[in-house]
C-alpha positions as CSV (number, residue, x, y, z in Angstrom):
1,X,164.2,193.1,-23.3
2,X,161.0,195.0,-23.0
3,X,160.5,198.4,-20.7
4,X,157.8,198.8,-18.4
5,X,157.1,202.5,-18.9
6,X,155.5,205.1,-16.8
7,X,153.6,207.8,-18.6
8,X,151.6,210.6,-17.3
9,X,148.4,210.8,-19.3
10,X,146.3,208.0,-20.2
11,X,146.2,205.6,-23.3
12,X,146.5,207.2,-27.0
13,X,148.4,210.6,-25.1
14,X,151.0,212.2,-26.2
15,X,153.1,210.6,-23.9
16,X,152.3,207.1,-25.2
17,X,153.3,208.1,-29.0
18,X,156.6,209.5,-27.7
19,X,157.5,206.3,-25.8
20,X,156.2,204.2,-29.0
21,X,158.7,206.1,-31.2
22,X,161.5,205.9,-28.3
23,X,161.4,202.0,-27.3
24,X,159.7,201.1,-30.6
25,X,159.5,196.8,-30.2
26,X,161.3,197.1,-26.8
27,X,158.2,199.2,-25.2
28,X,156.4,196.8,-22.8
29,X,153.3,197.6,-20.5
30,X,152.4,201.3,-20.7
31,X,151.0,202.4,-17.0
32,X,149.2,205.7,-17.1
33,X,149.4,208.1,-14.5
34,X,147.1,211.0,-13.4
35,X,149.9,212.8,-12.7
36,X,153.9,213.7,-13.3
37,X,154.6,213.1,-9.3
38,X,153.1,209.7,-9.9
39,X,155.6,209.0,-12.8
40,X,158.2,209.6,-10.6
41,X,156.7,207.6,-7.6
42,X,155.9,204.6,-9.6
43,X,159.9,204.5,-11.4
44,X,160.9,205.3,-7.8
45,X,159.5,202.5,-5.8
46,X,160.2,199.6,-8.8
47,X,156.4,199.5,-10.5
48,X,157.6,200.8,-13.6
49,X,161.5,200.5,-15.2
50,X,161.1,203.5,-16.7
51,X,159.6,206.8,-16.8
52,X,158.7,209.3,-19.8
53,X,157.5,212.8,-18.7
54,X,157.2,216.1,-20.7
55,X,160.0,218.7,-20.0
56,X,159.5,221.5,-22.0
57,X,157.4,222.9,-25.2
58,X,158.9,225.2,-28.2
59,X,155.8,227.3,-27.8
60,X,154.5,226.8,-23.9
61,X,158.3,226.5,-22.5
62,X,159.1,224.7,-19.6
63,X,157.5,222.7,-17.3
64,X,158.7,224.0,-13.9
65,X,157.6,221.5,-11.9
66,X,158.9,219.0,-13.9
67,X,162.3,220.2,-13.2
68,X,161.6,220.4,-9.4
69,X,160.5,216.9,-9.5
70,X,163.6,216.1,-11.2
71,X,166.4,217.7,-8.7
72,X,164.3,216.1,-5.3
73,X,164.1,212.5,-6.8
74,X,166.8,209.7,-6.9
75,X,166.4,209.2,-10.6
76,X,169.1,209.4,-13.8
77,X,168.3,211.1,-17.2
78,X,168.6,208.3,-19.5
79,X,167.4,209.6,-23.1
80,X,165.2,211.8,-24.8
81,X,162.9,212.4,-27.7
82,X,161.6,215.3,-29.5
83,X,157.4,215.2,-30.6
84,X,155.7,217.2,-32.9
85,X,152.0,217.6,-31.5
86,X,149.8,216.8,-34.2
87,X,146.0,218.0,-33.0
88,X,143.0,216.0,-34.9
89,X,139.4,216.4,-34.5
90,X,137.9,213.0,-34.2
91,X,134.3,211.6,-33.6
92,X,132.6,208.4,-34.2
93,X,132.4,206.9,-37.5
94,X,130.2,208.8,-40.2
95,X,129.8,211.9,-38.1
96,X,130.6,215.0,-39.8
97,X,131.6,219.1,-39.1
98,X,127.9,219.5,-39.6
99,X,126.5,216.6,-36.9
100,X,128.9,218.5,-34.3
101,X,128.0,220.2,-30.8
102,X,130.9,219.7,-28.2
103,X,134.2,219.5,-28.8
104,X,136.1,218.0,-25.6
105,X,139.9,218.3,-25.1
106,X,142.4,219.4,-22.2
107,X,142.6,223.3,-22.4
108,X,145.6,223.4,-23.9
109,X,144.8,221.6,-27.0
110,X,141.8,223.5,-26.7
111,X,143.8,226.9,-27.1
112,X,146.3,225.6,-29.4
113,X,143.8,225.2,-32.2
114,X,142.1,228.3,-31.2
115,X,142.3,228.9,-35.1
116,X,140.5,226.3,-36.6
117,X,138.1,226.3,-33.7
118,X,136.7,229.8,-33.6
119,X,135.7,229.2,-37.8
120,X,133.0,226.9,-35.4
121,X,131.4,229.6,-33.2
122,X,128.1,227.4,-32.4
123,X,130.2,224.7,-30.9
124,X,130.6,224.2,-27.4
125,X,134.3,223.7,-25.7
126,X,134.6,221.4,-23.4
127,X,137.6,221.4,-21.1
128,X,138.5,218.0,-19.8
129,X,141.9,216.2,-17.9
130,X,143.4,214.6,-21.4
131,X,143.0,214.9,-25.2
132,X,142.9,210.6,-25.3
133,X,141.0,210.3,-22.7
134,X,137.7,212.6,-24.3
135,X,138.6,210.2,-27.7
136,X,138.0,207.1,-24.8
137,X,134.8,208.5,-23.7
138,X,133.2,209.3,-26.4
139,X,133.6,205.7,-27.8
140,X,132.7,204.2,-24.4
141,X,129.9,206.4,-24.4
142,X,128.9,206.3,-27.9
143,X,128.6,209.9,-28.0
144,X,127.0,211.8,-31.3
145,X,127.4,215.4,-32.2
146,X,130.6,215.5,-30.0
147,X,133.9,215.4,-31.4
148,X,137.5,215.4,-29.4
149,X,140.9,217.2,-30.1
150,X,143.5,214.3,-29.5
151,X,146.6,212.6,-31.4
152,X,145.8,210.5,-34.0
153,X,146.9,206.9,-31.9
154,X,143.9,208.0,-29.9
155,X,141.2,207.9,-33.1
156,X,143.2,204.2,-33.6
157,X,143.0,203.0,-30.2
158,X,139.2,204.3,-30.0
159,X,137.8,203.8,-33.4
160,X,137.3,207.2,-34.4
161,X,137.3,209.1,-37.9
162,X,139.7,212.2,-38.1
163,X,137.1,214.1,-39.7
164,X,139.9,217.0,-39.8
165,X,143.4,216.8,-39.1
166,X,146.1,218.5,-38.5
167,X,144.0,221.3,-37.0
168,X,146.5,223.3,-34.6
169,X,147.8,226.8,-35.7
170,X,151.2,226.4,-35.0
171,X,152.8,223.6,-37.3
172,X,156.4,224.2,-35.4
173,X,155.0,222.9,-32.0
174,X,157.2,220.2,-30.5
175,X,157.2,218.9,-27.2
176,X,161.0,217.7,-25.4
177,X,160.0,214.4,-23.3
178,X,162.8,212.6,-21.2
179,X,163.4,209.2,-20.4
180,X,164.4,208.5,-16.7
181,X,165.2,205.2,-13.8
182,X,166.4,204.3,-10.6
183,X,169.8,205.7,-10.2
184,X,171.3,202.3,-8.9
185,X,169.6,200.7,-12.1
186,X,170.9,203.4,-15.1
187,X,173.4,201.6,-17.2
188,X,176.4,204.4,-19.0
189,X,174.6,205.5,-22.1
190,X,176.6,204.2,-25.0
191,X,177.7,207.3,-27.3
192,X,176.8,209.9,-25.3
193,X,176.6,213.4,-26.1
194,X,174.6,215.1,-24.1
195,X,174.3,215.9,-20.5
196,X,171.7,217.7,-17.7
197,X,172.6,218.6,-13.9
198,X,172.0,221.6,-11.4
199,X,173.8,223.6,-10.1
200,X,174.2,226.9,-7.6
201,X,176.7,229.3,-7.4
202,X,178.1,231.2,-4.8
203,X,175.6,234.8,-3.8
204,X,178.8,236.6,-5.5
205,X,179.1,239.4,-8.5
206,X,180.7,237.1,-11.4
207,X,179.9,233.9,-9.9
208,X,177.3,232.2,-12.9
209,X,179.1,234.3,-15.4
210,X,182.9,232.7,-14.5
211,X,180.8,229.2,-14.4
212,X,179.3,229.9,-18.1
213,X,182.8,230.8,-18.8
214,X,184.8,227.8,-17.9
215,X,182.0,225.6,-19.8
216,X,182.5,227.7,-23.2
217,X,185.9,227.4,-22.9
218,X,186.0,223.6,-23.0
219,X,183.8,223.2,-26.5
220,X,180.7,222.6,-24.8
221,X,177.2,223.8,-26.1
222,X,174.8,225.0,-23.3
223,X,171.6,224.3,-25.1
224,X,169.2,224.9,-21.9
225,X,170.0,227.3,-19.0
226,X,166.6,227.5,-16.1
227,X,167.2,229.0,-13.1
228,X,165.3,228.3,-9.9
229,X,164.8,230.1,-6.6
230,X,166.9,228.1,-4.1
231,X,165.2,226.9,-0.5
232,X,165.4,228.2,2.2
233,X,168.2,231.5,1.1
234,X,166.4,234.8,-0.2
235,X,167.7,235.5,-4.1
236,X,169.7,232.7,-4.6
237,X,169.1,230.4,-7.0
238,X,169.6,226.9,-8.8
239,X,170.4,226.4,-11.9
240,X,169.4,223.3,-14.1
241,X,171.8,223.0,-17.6
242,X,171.9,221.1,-20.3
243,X,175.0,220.4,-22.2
244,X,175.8,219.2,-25.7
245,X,179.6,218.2,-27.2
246,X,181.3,215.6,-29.1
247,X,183.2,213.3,-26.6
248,X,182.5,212.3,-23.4
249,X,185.9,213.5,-22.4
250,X,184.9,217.4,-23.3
251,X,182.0,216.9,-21.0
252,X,184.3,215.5,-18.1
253,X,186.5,217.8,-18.5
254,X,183.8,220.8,-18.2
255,X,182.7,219.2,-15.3
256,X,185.6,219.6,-13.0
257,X,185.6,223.2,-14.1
258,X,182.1,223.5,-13.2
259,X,182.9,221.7,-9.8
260,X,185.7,224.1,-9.3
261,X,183.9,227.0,-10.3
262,X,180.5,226.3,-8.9
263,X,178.9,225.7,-4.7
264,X,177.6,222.2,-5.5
265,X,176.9,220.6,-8.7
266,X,174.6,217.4,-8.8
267,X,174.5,215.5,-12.3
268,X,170.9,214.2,-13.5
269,X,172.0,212.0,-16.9
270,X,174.5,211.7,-19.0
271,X,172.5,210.4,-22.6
272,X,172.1,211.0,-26.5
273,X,170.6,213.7,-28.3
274,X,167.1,212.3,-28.6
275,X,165.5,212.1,-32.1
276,X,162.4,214.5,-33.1
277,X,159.5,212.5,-34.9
């Protein structure tokens, strides 16, 4: 059975490798969006199966809206997989450091080579909406003497030469993407061990401390804690968790001491630990 997959970026992203290395044969049509909100709408309304969309980055941190996006849609957390990002500069066949002017990528590639690129003071940086999609252009263009920062399925899918790789300055830069579908559609994840909801407490001294509490208590790892400010109260906030343990059963079991402990508790996926590539 192959997945129709929603992805924000465009083909060759970051996004496109991580669902390539979660479905691997099973990964049907790949349909870029411009946008995270149009991930969701398209896995909402029955265009795609599935969704992949960034969540957090060991250097950048979370993706707030991300998480927002998350708690107002009728979606389920279904899996996960961990990314290194890999930046490679990457032109058309036979150029070289020296034929280069431009280098186009998203700002944030930009900045996370920042290194390698200020050794190139006469080059101009471009800032553009995608790393793949400045490897796309300059092939559709035939652009010479420019040069984009992208993943290396971009130089594949494009035809370009990595004429250097592996040009970002921090090598422990991984990104965390989850997997998500329609709530009435998400199948129980077989051998579980991992879990994400929100929750809010009640505006009380103790409250999220007595809720952290109860969950220690039961074996269970809190690997991600994000608080956010709660509509319409003033300082009172949600809390999105994720949990790690061994057996289902410890999870359950936390979970009714989080329900008795907590104002309202909402779960968003009960899945496995996702791999890192």
């Amino acid at each position: 059975m192959t997945h129709s997959v929603a992805i924000q970026g465009f083909a060759g992203s970051f996004h496109q490798i991580a669902a390539r290395h979660y479905f691997g044969p099973q990964l049907g049509a790949v349909r870029p969006c411009a946008t995270f909100g149009e991930v969701v709408r398209q896995v909402t309304a029955g265009e795609a199966a599935t969704g992949l969309m960034a969540i957090e980055n060991s250097i950048a941190g979370s993706i707030l809206p991300n998480y927002r996006l998350l708690q107002q849609a009728d979606l389920r957390i279904t899996g996960e997989v961990y990314l290194q990002i890999r930046q490679h500069l990457m032109a058309l066949p036979g150029q070289t450091l020296a034929d280069l002017r431009e280098v186009h990528s998203h700002p944030m590639a930009l900045q996370q080579c920042h290194g390698f690129l200020g050794l190139h003071p006469r080059w101009r940086l471009v800032e553009t909406e995608d790393t793949a999609l400045s490897a796309q252009r300059i092939r559709e263009q035939e652009l010479t003497g420019v040069a984009a920062v992208a993943g290396e399925l971009a130089a594949q899918l494009f035809g370009l030469d990595i004429v250097a790789p592996d040009i970002h300055a921090a090598a422990d830069n991984y990104t965390r993407f989850l997997v998500v579908q329609r709530a009435a559609e998400a199948a129980p994840v077989a051998g579980a061990n991992k879990a994400s909801l929100y929750f809010h407490t009640a505006h009380r001294r103790g409250a999220l401390a007595e809720v952290l509490t109860r969950v220690a208590a039961r074996g269970i790892n809190l690997s991600k804690l994000q608080s956010f400010p709660r509509p319409g109260t003033t300082w009172e906030y949600f809390f999105h968790a994720d949990l790690e343990f061994d057996a289902v059963q410890d999870f359950e079991q936390a979970l009714a001491e989080l329900h008795a402990a907590a104002a309202s508790v909402r779960v968003l996926g009960v899945y496995r630990k996702g791999e890192t590539y």
